[in-house]
C-alpha positions as CSV (number, residue, x, y, z in Angstrom):
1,X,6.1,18.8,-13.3
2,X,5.5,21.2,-10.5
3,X,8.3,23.5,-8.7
4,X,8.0,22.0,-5.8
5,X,8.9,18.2,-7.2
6,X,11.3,19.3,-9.5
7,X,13.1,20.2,-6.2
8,X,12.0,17.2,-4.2
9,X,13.5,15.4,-7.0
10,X,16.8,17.1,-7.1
11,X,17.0,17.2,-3.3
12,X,16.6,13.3,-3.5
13,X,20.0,13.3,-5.1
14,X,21.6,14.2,-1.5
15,X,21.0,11.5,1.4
16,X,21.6,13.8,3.7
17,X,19.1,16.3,3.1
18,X,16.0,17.0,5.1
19,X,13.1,18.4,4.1
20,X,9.6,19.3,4.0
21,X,7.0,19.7,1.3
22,X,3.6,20.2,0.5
23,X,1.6,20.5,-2.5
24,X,3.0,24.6,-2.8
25,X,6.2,24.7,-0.7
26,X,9.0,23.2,0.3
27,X,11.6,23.9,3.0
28,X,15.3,22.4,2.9
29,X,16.9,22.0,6.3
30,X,20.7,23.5,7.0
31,X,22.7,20.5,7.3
32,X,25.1,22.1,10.2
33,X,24.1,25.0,13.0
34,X,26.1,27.8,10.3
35,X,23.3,27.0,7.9
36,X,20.1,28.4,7.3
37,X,16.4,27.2,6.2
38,X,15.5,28.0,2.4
39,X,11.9,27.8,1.9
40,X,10.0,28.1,-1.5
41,X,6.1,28.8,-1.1
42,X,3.8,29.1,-4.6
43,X,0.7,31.2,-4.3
44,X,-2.4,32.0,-6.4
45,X,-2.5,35.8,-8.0
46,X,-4.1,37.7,-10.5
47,X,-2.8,35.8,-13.9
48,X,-1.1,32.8,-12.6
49,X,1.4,31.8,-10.0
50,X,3.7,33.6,-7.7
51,X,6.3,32.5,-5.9
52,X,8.8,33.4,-2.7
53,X,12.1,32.0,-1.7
54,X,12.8,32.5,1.9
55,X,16.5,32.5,3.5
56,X,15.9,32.4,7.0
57,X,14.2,36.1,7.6
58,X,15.1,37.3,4.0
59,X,12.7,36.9,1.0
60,X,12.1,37.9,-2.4
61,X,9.3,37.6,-4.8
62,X,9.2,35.9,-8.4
63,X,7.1,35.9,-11.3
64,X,8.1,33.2,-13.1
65,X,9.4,29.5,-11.6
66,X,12.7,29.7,-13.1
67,X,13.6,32.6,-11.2
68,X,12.6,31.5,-8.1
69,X,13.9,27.7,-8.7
70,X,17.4,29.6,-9.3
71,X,16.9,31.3,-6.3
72,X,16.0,28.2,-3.8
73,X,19.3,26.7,-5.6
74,X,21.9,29.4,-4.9
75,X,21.1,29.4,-1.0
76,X,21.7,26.1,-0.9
77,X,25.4,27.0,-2.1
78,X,28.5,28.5,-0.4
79,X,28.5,31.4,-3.0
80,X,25.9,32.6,-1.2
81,X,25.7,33.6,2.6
82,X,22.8,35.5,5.0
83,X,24.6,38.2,7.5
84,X,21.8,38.4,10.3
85,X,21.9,41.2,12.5
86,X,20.3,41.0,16.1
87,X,20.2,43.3,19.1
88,X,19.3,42.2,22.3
89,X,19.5,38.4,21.2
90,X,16.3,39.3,18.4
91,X,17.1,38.8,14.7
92,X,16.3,42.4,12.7
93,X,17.6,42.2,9.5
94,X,18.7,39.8,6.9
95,X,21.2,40.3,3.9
96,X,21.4,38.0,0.8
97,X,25.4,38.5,-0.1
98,X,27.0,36.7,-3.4
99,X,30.6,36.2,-4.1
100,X,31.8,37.9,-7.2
101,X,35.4,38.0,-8.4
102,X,36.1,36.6,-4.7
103,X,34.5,39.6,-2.6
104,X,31.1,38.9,-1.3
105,X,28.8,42.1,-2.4
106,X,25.1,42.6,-0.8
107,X,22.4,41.2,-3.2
108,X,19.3,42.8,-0.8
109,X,18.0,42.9,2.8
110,X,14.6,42.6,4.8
111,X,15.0,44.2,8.3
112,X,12.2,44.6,10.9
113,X,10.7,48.0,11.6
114,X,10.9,47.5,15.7
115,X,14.6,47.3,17.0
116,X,16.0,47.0,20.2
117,X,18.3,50.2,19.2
118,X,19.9,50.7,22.6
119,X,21.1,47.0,22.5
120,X,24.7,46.2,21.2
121,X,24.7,44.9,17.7
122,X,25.6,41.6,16.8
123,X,26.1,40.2,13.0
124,X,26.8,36.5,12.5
125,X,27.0,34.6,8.8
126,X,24.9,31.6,7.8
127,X,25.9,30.1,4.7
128,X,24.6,26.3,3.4
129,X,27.0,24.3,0.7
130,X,25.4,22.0,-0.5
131,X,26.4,22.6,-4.2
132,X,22.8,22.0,-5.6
């Protein structure tokens, strides 16, 4: 079974989801407006597949589908969250953050190289829970 229905199948589990697939992605829907997309794309390299999980401007590469099936999972849970910063009303950068022993700790960030740096700073938390 692919990736992608392995998660169409588990998302099937939820009425309330939305979603959208194709043959090498899949993007789940935030349920409220404090949610955030997660997107799973599989691409062609050099010895196999590759894949990337996507949390709404924040991304990371995989190797292998079980680490990038576990990562599509956890954003789709309230131990995980997305601090977006924005200046000027544009989205910059993106942190991952995971709870541990009940303190949320950065996992990684993707930021843009052009920022509105005279603009005042704004941050503002997305988190999904949809305990996948």
């Amino acid at each position: 079974m692919s990736i992608v229905n392995a998660i169409k199948e588990k998302l099937g589990k939820y009425p309330n989801v939305s979603y959208e697939a194709t043959d090498n992605s899949i993007t789940f829907f935030p349920l409220s407006d404090n949610g955030f997309e997660v997107t799973l794309y599989v691409f062609e390299q050099k010895g196999g597949e590759g894949f990337t999980v996507f949390y709404h401007g924040w991304h990371e590469n995989f190797q292998t589908s079980e680490e990038a099936l576990d990562c599509f999972a956890f954003g789709l849970t309230s131990e995980c969250r997305l601090k977006e910063t924005s200046r000027g009303g544009r989205a910059y950068r993106w942190t991952m953050e995971y709870i541990e022993d009940g303190e949320w700790q950065e996992g990684g960030t993707t930021a843009l190289f052009f920022v509105r740096f005279w603009n005042r700073k704004h941050e503002r938390y997305l988190q999904n829970n949809l305990g996948f």
